[in-house]
N, C-alpha and C positions, 0 to 999 in steps of 0.2 A: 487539496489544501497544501498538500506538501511542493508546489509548484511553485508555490510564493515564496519560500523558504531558497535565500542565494546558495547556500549549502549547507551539510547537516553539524560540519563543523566549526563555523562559525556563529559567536555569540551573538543570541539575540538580542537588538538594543531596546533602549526601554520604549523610544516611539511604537516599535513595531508592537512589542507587549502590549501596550495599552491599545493600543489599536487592535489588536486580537483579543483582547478583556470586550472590549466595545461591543466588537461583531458577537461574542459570545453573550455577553447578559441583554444584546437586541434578540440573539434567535431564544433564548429563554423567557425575556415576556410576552413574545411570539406565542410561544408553544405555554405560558399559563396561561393567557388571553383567550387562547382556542379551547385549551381543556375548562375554563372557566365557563365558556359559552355551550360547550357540550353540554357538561358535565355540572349544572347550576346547582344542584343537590348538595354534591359533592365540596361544590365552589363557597358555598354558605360556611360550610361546618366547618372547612379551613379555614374561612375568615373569622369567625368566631372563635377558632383554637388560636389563634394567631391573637386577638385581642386580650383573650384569657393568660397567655405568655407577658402579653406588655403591659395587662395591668399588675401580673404579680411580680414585674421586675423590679431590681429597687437597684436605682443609679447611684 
């Protein structure tokens, strides 16, 4: 990773930020998608604690 980086001193601009935001929350639903398929058990009881979060929020 550190390859794409022009050098360690200069600021990163925001294109390149968000473009590494990108790549990042792609290899994360990557990686729930897989543990969700494994792991269906598991995959349930987080969706269900996640729904129980959004119904007691109050906007």
């Amino acid at each position: 990773m550190a390859d794409t980086q022009p050098s360690d001193d200069a600021p990163e601009t925001a294109a390149q930020r968000r473009a590494r935001r990108a790549q990042f929350l792609r290899d994360l639903m990557e990686a729930r998608a897989l543990r969700d398929r494994v792991q269906p058990r598991r995959a349930r009881a987080a969706r269900m604690r996640q729904q129980m979060r959004m119904r007691t929020f109050r906007w």
